[in-house]
FIBABA-134167 format. One record per residue: residue in one letter; z, x, y of N, C-alpha, C, O in turn. Coordinates in pm, whole numbers, padded with zeros to 5 digits, always signed. Atoms other than C-alpha are relative to their C-alpha. Layout:
AZXYZXYZXYZXY ...
! end
This chain:
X+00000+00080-00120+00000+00000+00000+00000+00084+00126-00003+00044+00242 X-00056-00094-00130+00059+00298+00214-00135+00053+00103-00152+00099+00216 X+00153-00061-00085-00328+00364+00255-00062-00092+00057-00161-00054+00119 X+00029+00139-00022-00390-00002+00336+00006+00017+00193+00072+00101+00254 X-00052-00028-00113-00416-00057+00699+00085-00140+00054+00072-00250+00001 X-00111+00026-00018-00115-00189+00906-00034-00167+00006-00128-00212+00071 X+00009+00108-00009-00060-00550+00837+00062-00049+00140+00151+00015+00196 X-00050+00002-00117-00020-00754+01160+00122-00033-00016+00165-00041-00131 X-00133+00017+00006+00350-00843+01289+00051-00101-00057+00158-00087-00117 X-00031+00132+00012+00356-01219+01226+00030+00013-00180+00133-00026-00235 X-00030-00005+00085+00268-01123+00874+00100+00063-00099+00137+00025-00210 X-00125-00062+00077+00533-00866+00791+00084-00016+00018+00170+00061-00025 X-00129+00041-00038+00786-01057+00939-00005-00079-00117+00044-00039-00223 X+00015+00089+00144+00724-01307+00687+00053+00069-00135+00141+00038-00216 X-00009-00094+00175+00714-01062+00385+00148+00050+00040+00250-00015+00017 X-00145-00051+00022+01004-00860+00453+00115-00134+00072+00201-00089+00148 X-00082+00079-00013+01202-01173+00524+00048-00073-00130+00157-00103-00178 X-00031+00078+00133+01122-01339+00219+00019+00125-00128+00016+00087-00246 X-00042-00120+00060+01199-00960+00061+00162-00039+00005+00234-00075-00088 X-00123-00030-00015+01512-00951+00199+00098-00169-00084+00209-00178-00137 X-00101+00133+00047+01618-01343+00091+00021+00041-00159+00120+00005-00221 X-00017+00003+00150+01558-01230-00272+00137+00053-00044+00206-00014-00121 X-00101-00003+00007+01842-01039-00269+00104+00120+00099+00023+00162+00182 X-00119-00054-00089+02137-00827-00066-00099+00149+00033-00079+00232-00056 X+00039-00134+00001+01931-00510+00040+00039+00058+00164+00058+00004+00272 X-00041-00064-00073+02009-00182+00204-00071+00023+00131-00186+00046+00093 X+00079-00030-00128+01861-00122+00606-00082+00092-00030-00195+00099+00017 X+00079-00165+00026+01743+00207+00475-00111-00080-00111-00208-00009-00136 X+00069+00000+00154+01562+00022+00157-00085-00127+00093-00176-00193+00043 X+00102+00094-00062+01414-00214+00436-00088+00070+00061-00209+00047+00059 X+00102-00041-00063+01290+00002+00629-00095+00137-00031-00160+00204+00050 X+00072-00041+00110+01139+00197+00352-00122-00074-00012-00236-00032+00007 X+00110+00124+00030+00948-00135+00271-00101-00012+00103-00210-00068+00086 X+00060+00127-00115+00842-00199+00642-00087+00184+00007-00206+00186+00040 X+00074-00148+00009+00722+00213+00620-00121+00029-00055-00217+00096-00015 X+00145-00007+00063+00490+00150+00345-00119-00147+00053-00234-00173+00020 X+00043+00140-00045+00398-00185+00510-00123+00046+00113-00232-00009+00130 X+00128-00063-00101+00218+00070+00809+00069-00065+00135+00014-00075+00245 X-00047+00018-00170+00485-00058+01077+00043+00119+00069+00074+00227+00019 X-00017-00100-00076+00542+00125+01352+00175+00053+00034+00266-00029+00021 X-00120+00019-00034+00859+00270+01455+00068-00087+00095+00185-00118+00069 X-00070+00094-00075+00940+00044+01734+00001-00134-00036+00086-00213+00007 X+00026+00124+00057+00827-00243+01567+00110-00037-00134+00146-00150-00169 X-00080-00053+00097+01052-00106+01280+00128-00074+00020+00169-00174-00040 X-00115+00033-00091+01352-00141+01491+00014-00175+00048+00092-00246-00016 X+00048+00163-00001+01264-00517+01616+00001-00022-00126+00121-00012-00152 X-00017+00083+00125+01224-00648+01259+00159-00023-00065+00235-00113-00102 X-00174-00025+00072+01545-00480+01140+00098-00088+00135+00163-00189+00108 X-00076+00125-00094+01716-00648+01477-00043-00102-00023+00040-00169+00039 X+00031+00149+00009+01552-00994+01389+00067-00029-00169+00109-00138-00208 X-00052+00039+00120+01667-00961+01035+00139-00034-00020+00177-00121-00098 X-00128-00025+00023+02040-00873+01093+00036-00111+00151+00154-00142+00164 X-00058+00124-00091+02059-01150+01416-00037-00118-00103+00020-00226-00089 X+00057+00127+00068+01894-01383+01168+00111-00002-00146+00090-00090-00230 X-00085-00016+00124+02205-01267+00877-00085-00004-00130-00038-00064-00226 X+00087-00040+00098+01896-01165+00636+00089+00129-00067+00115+00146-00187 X-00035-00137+00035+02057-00819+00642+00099+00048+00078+00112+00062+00200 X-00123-00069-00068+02362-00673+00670+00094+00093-00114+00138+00073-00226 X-00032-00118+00084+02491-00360+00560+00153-00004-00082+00181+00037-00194 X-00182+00013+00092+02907-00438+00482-00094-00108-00117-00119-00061-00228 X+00065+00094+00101+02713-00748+00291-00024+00078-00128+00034+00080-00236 X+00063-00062+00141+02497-00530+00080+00126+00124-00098+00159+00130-00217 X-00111-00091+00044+02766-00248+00037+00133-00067-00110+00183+00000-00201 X-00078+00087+00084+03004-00504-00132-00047-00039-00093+00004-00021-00203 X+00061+00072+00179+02778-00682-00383-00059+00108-00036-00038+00109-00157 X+00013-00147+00103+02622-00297-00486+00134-00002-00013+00147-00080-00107 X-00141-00078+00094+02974-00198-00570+00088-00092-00116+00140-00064-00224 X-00040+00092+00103+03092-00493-00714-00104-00041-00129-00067-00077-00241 X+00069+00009+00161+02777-00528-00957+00012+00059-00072+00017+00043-00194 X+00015-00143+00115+02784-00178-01033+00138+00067-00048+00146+00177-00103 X-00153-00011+00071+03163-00171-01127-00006-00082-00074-00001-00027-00184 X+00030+00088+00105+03114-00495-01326-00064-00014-00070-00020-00086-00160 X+00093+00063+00067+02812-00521-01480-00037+00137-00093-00046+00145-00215 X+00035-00157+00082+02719-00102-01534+00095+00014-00038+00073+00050-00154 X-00093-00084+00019+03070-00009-01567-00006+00092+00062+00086+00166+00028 X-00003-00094-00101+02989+00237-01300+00127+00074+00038+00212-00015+00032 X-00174-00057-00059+03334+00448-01177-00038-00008+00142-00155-00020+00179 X-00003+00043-00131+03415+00405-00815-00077+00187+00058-00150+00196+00156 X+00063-00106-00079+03299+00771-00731-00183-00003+00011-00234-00011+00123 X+00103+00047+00014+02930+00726-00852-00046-00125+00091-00163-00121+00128 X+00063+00112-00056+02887+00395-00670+00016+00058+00138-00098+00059+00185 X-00029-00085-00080+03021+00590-00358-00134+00084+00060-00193+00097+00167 X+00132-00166+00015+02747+00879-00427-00097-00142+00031-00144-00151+00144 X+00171+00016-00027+02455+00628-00455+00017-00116+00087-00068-00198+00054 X-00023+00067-00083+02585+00389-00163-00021+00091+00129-00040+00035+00237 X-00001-00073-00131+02569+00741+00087-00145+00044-00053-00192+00110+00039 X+00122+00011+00022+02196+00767-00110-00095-00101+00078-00213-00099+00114 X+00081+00158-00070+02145+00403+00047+00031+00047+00162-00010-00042+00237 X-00010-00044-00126+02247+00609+00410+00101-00125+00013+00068-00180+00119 X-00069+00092-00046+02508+00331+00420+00091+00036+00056+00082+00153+00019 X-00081-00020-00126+02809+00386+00696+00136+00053-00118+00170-00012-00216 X-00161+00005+00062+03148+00529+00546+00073-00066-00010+00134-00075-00116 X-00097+00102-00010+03350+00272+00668-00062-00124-00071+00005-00213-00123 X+00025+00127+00143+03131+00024+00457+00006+00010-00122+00005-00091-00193 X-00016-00021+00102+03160+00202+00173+00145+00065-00053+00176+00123-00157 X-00129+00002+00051+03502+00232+00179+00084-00149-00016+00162-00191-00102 X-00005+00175+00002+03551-00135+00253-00046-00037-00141+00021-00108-00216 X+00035+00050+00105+03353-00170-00022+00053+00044-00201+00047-00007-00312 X-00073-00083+00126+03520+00062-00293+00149-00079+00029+00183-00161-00057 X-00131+00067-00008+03866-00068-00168+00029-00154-00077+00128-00192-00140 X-00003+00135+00023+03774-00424-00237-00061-00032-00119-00126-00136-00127 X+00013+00037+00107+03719-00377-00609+00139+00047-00045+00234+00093+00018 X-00162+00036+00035+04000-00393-00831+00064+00140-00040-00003+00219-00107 X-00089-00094+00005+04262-00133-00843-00008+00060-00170+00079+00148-00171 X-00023-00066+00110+04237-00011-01215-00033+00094-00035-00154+00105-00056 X+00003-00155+00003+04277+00341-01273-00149+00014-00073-00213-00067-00140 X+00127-00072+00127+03976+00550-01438+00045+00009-00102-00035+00088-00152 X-00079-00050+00122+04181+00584-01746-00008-00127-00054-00051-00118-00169 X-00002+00093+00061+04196+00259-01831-00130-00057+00002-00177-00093-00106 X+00182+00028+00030+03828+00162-01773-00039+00106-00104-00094+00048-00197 X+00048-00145+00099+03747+00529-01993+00070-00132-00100-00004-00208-00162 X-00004+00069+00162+03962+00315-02257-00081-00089-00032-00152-00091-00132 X+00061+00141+00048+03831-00019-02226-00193+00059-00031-00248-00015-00112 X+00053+00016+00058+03510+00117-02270-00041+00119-00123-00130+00104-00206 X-00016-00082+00126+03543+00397-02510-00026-00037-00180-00095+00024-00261 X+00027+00086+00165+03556+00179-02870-00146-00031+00031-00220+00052-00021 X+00152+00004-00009+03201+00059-02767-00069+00090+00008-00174+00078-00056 X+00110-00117+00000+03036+00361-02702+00042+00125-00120-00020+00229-00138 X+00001-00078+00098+03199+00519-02992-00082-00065-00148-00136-00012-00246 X+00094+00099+00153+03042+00242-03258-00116+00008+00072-00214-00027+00005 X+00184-00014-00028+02718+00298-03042-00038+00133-00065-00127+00135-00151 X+00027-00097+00061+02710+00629-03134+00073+00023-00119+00086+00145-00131 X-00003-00026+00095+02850+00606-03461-00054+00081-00096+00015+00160-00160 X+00095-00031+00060+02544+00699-03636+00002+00155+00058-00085+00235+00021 X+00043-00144-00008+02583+01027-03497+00118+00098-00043+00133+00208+00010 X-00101-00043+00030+02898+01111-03688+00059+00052+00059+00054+00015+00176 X-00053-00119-00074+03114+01410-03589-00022+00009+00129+00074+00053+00192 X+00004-00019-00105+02982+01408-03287-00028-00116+00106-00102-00108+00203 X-00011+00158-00047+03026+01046-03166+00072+00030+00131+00019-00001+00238 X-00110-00010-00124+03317+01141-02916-00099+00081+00080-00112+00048+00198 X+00047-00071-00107+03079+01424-02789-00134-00079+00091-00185-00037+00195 X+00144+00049-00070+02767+01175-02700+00106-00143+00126+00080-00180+00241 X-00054+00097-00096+03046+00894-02574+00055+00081+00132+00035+00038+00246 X+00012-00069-00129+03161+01163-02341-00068+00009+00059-00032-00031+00170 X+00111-00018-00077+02867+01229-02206-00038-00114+00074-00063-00089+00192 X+00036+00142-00041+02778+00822-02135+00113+00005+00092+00091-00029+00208 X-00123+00053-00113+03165+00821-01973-00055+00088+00160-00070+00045+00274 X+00055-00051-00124+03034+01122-01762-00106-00043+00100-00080-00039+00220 X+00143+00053-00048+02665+00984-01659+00086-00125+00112+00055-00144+00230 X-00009+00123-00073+02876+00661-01555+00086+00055+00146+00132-00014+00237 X-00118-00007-00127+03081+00877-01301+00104+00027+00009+00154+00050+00119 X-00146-00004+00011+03405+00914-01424+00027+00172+00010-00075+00234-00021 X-00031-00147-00016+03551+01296-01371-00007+00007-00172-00007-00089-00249 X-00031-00089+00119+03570+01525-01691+00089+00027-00053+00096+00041-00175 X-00104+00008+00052+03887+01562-01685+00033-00097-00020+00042-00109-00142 X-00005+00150+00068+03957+01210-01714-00017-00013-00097+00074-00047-00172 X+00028+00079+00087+03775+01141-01945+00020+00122-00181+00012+00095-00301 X-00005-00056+00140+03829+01450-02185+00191-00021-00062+00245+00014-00167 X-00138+00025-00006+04218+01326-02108+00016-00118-00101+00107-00133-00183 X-00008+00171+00069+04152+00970-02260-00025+00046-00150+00017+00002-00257 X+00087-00018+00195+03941+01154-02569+00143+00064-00073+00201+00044-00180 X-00178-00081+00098+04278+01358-02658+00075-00095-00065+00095-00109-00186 X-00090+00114+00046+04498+01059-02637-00012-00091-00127+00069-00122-00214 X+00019+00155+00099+04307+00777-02837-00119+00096-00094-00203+00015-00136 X+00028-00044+00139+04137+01008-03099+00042+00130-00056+00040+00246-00016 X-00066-00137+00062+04296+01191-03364-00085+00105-00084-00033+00168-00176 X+00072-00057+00020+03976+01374-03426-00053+00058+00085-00171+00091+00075 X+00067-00055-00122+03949+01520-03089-00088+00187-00047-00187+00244-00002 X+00074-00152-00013+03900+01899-03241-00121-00032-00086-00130+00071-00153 X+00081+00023+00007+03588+01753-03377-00142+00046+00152-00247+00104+00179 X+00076+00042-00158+03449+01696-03033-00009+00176+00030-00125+00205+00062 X-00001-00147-00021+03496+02091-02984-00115+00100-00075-00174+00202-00039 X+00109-00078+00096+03272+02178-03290-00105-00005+00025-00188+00053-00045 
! end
């Protein structure tokens, strides 16, 4: 779309409006869209002000439902959602608003709750089940130590995980 030439205003107000209703998105991931769209920078600016007077777009908004999907739904750890919320250029103070306002339960106890599942996922890889579920706890975010803290505790085959 990027080699396309610039659609007029009337029409990309339209599009990135009915973009943005689909669902909660970041300013930066709009004006990404309105980039490959062939708007201009000042025109840029105007859309994004007509979007966020019109409550299409708003950044505490989006910053809250990313953190809350991606703590609920991925299992994400609060540092990771953090990391790819200052990827979305989103404000500190929204992404602390937004980490604050999920629920208080340590990393240790998420590492447990999901630990039994990702050890029967990797079952099939015997002996080294704990070392591939580590790895999934890591990917999701959680520190290392954490999570090689949880593997000690709740299996009594941890010097496995070493071999």
């Amino acid at each position: 779309m990027q080699n396309e030439a610039p659609i007029d205003l009337a029409k990309c107000r339209l599009k990135i409006q009915r973009y943005c209703d689909k669902a909660e998105r970041a300013p930066f991931d709009v004006e990404k869209k309105l980039i490959q769209y062939g708007v201009w920078q000042n025109d840029r600016q105007v859309l994004i002000a007509e979007l966020i007077s019109l409550n299409l777009l708003s950044e505490s908004r989006f910053a809250s439902a990313f953190a809350h999907d991606h703590f609920e739904f991925r299992k994400w750890s609060k540092r990771k959602i953090e990391l790819h919320l200052k990827a979305k250029r989103v404000s500190p103070r929204n992404i602390q608003d937004a980490i604050r306002n999920l629920p208080s339960e340590g990393d240790s106890l998420q590492i447990r709750a999901l630990l039994p599942s990702l050890q029967k996922k990797y079952e099939k890889k015997g002996r080294l089940k704990n070392q591939y579920a580590a790895k999934a706890l890591i990917r999701k975010g959680f520190q290392t130590e954490e999570v090689f803290k949880v593997l000690r505790e709740s299996s009594e085959s941890f010097d496995t995980f070493l071999d």
